[in-house]
C-alpha positions in Angstrom: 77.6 95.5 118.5 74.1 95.3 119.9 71.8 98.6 118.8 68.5 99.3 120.4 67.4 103.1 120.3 66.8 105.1 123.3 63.6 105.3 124.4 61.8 108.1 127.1 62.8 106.1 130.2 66.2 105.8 129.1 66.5 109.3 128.4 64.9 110.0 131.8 67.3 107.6 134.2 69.9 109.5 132.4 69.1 112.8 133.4 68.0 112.0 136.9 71.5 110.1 137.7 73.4 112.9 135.9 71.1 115.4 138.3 72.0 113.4 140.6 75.8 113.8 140.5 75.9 117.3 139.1 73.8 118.5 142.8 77.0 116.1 144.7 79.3 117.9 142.6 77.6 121.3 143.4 77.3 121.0 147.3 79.5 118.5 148.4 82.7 118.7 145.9 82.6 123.0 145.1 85.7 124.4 145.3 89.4 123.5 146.9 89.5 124.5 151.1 85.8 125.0 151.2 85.0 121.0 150.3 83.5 118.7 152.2 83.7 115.5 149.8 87.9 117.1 149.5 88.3 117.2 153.2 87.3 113.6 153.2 89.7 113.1 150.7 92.5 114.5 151.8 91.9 112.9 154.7 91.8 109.0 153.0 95.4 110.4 151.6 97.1 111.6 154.6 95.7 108.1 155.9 97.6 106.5 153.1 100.4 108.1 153.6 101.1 107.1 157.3 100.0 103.5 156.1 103.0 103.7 153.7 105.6 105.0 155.5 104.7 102.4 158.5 104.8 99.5 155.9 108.7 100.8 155.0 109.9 101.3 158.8 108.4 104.8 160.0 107.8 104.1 163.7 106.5 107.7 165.0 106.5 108.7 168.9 102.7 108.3 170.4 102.6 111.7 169.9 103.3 111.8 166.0 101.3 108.8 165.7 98.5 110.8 163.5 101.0 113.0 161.9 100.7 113.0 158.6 104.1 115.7 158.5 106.0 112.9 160.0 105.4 110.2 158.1 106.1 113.1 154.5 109.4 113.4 156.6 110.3 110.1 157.0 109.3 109.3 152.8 111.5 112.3 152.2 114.5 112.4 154.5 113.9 108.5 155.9 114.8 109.9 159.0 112.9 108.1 162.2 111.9 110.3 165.4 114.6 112.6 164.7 117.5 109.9 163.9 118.9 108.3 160.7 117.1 104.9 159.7 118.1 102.3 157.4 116.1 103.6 155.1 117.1 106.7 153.0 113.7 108.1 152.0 112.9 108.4 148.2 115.2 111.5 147.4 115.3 112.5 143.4 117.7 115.0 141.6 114.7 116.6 140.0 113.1 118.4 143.4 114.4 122.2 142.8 111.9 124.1 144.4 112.3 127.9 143.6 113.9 130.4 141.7 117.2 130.0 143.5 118.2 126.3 143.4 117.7 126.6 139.3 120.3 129.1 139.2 117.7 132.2 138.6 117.3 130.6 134.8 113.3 130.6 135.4 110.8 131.5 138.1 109.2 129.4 140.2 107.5 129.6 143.3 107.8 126.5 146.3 103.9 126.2 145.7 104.4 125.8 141.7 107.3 123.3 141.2 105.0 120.1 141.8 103.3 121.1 138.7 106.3 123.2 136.9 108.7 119.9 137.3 107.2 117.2 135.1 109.2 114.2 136.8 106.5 115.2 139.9 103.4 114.5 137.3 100.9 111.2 138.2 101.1 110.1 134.6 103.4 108.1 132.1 104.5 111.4 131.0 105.8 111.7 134.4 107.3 109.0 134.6 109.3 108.8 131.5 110.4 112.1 132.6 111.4 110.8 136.0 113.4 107.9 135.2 114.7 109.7 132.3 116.4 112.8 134.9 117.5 110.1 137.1 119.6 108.3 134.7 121.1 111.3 133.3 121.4 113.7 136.3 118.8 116.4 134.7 115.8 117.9 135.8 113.0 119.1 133.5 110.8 121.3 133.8 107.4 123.5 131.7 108.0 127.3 132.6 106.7 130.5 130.0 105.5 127.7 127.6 108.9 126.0 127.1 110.6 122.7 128.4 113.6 123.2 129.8 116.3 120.9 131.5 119.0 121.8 133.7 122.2 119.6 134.6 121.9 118.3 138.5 125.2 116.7 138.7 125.9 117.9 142.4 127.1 114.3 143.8 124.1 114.4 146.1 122.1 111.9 144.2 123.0 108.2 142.9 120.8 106.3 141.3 120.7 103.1 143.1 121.4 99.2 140.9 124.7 96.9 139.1 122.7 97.0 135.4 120.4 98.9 133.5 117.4 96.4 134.5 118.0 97.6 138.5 118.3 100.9 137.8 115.4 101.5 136.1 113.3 99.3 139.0 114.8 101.9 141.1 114.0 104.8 138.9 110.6 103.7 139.1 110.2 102.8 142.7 112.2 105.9 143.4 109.2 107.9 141.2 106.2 106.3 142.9 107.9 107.0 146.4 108.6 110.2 145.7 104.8 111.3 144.8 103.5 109.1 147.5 106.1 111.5 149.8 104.2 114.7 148.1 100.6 113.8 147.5 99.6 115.0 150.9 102.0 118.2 150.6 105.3 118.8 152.0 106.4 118.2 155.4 107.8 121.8 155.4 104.5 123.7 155.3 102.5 123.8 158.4 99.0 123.1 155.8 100.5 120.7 153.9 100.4 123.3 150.8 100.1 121.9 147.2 100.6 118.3 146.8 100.8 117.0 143.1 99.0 117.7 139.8 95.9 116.0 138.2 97.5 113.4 135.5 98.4 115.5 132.3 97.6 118.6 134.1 101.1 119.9 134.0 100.1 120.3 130.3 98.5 123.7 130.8 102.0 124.7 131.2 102.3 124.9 127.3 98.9 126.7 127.2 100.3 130.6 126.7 97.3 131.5 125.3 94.1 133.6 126.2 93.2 136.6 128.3 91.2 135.4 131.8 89.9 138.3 134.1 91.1 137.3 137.7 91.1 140.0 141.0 95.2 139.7 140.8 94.8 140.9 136.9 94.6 139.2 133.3 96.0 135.9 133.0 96.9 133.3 130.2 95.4 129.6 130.7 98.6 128.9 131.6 98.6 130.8 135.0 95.1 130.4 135.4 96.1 126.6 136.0 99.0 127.5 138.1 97.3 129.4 140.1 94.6 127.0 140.3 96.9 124.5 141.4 98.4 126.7 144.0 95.1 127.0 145.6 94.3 123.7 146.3 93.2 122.3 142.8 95.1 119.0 142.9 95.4 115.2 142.9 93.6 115.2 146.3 90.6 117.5 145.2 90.9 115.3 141.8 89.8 112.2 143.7 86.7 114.4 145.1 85.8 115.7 141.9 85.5 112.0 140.8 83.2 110.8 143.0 79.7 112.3 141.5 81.4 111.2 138.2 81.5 108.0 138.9 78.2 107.9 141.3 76.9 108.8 138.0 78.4 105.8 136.0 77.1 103.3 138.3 73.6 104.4 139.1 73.2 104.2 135.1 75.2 101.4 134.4 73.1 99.5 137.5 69.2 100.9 136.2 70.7 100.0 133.1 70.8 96.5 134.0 67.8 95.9 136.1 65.6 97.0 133.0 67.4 95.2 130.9 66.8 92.2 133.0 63.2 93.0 134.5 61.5 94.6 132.0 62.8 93.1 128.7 63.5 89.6 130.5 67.2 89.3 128.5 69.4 86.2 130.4 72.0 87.5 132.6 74.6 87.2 130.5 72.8 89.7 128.0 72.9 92.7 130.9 76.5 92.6 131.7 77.0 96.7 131.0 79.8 97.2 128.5 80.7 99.4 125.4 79.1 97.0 122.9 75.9 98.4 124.1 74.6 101.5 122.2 71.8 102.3 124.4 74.0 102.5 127.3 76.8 104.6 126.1 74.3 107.1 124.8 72.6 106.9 128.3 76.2 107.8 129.6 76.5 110.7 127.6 73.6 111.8 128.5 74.0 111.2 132.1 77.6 113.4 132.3 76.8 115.7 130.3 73.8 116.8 132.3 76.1 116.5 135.1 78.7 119.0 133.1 75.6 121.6 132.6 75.0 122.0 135.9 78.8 121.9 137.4 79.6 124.9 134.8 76.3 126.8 135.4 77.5 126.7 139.1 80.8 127.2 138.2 79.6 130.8 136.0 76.8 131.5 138.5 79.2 131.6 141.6 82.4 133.1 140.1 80.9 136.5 139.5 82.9 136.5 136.0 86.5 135.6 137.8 88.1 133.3 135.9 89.7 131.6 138.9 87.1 131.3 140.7 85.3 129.5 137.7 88.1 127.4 137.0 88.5 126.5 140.8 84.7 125.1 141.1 85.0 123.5 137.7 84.9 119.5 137.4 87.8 118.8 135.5 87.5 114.9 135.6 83.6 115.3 134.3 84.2 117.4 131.1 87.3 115.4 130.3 85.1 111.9 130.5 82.5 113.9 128.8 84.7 114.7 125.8 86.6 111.2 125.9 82.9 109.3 125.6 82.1 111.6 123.0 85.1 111.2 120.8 85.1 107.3 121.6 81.2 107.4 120.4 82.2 109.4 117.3 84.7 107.2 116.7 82.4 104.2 117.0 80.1 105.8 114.2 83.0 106.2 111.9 83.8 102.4 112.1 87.6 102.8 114.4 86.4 101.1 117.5 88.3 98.4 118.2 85.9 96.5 119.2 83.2 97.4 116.4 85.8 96.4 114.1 86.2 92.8 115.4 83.2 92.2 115.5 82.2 93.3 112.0 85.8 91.3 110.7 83.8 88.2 112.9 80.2 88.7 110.9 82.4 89.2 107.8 84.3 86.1 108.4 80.8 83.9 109.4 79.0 85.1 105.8 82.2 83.8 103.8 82.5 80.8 105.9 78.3 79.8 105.2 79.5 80.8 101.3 82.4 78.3 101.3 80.2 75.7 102.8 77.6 76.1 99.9 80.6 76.3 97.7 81.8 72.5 99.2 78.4 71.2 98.8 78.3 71.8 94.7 79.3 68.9 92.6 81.9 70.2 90.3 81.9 67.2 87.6 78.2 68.3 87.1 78.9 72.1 86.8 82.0 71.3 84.6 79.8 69.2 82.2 77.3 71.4 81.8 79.3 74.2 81.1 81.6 72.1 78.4 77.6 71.8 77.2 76.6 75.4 77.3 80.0 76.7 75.6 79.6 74.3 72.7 76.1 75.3 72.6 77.1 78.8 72.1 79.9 77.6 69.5 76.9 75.9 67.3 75.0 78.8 67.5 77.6 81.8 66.5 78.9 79.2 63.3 75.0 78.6 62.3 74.7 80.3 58.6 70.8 80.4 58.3 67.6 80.7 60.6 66.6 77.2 59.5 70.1 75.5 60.7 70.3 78.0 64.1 66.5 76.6 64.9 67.8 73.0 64.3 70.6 74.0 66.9 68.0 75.1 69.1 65.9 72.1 68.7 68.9 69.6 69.4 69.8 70.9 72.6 66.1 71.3 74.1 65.3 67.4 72.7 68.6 66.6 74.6 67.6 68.2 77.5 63.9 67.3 78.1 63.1 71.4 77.5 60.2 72.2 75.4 59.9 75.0 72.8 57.7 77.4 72.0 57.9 77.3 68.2 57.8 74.8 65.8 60.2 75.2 62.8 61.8 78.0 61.8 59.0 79.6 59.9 57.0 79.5 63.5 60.4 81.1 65.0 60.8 83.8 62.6 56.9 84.6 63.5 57.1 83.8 67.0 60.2 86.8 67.5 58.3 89.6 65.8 55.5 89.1 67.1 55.4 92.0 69.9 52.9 89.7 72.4 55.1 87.0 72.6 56.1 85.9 75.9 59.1 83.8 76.3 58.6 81.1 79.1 62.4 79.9 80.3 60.2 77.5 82.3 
């Protein structure tokens, strides 16, 4: 752990590159449909869609060559310009989409059930839940606070392998497919509506709590993410919302580096930017949480006291790295970093190694003897019955020694003790 305290500069190139991304966050990420950083975005993901369903056989017409609905149709339904292919398309048994195809025992809206349907979440959440539905024909779901699963045994859907390893290859595959079909939207909607949630997003579906002030009424946090998400707050506006976020990590991380190599004239292999220095991680603190101020003071400024509105322009991905460095630093200070730990076990481990080695180096004969000599030293002294025979003790072992007394005979001793001035030299 290498500690050097933050200094003006520092302080300043933290704010300026948290400025920095907070004002790309402001005008450039802002809010779902009205983004031009999320426009790019979406764009990059309809781009990999197409790529993916070309690499697995989708062979549009010239005219459908750019069609991003096509290629969602062929990941779906695998069906090519119209016609059955080979392949089948990525088809789950968890995909109800509304009220109706879970037998009325919830609502849910066709926009919602990305985010309502945890098999459809990025995350290993989702995919436990995925694989987990597949195997036993179920479908799970968050709706009014509560998880609830429904039996999908309809003969429609087979999970695919001759063992438990295959299957679950194919449970997985199957999973990834299936969001890759959805991250772009459906194939139904002529928009592309919602495509899927932010990792761990879906858990605002447990969040039944609050009162938010929208125009459609109060809402829990709960709806105020679902509706959210039904506007356009999702994985594709996530990947926009990262960018200033991690502009921000690199322009530190990079002036980080050149001073360290510039101005203090540390070797190379002393600026490589990691957690183990303190400096920097307070630097990146600094940096995104300047970046959080100004992305919620836009966020309050511009949505007039709607909830939605400030939830909509909020930057999700900053204030959860925010809270994640902070903890991490926190944790750091209270000695559970992994890697503050290892190295402390490591300085631990060097001081009792240089201890041992002194301890190797001491003749052990020579410290035996003399303490054989110092115990029956003490022996002759506890068993001596007079002043005279105790100084005679005394005068034995300092002749034996080479050490010279301060006193002569015991008279001189007896006078030499009470005397308040004396001054005993052990030398």
């Amino acid at each position: 752990m290498q500690k050097r305290k933050l200094d003006e500069k520092d302080i300043l190139v933290s704010v300026a590159c948290g400025a920095v991304g907070g004002l790309i966050d402001i005008f450039f990420v802002g809010e779902p449909g009205n983004s031009p950083l999320g426009k790019w975005t979406n764009k990059m993901t309809d781009n990999a869609v197409m790529k993916f369903a070309k690499h697995l056989g989708w062979s549009p017409h010239k005219e459908n060559e750019n069609n991003v609905r096509s290629a969602i149709g062929y990941l779906e339904h695998g069906k090519n310009n119209g016609n059955e292919a080979d392949f089948q398309g990525f088809r789950v048994n968890y995909d109800q989409s509304n009220t109706k195809d879970v037998n009325g025992k919830f609502q849910m809206a066709s926009n919602q059930h990305h985010m309502m349907s945890i098999g459809h979440s990025p995350d290993i959440v989702g995919l436990f839940f995925s694989v987990l539905n597949q195997f036993t024909n179920t479908s799970t779901f968050i709706s009014d606070g509560k998880l609830i699963s429904i039996a999908t045994l309809d003969g429609k859907f087979m999970l695919v392998g001759n063992d438990f390893w295959t299957k679950l290859l194919c449970g997985v595959w199957n999973w990834f497919g299936h969001l890759m079909s959805d991250v772009a939207g459906s194939s139904g909607s002529a928009k592309g509506g919602s495509g899927i949630v932010l990792p761990f997003y879906e858990f605002f579906g447990f969040c039944k709590f609050g009162k938010f002030r929208t125009s459609d009424g109060m809402k829990d946090l709960s709806e105020l993410a679902m509706k959210a998400f039904s506007s356009g707050y999702d994985f594709r506006h996530g990947m926009a919302m990262a960018i200033p976020v991690v502009l921000t990590e690199m322009l530190i991380r990079s002036l980080w580096v050149a001073r360290q190599f510039f101005e203090f004239d540390r070797p190379i292999n002393e600026c490589i930017p990691t957690s183990a220095h303190e400096d920097l991680r307070l630097m990146l603190i600094i940096g995104n949480a300047t970046l959080c101020v100004l992305d919620g003071v836009d966020a309050a400024i511009r949505s007039g006291g709607n909830a939605l509105k400030f939830f909509l322009r909020l930057n999700l991905i900053a204030w959860f790295k925010l809270v994640k460095m902070v903890l991490k630093e926190i944790a750091i200070r209270l000695m559970m970093d992994d890697e503050y730990l290892f190295e402390l076990v490591a300085e631990i481990n060097r001081a009792v190694e240089k201890n041992l080695e002194e301890l190797r180096l001491i003749d052990i004969e020579a410290y035996e003897k003399e303490r054989d000599e110092i115990y029956a030293l003490d022996t002759s002294l506890r068993i001596s019955s007079d002043d005279k025979e105790l100084t005679n003790v005394l005068y034995e072992y300092a002749g034996k020694h080479g050490i010279e007394l301060q006193f002569g005979n015991h008279e001189e001793f007896d006078r030499f003790m009470l005397d308040e001035n004396t001054v005993i030299d052990l030398e």
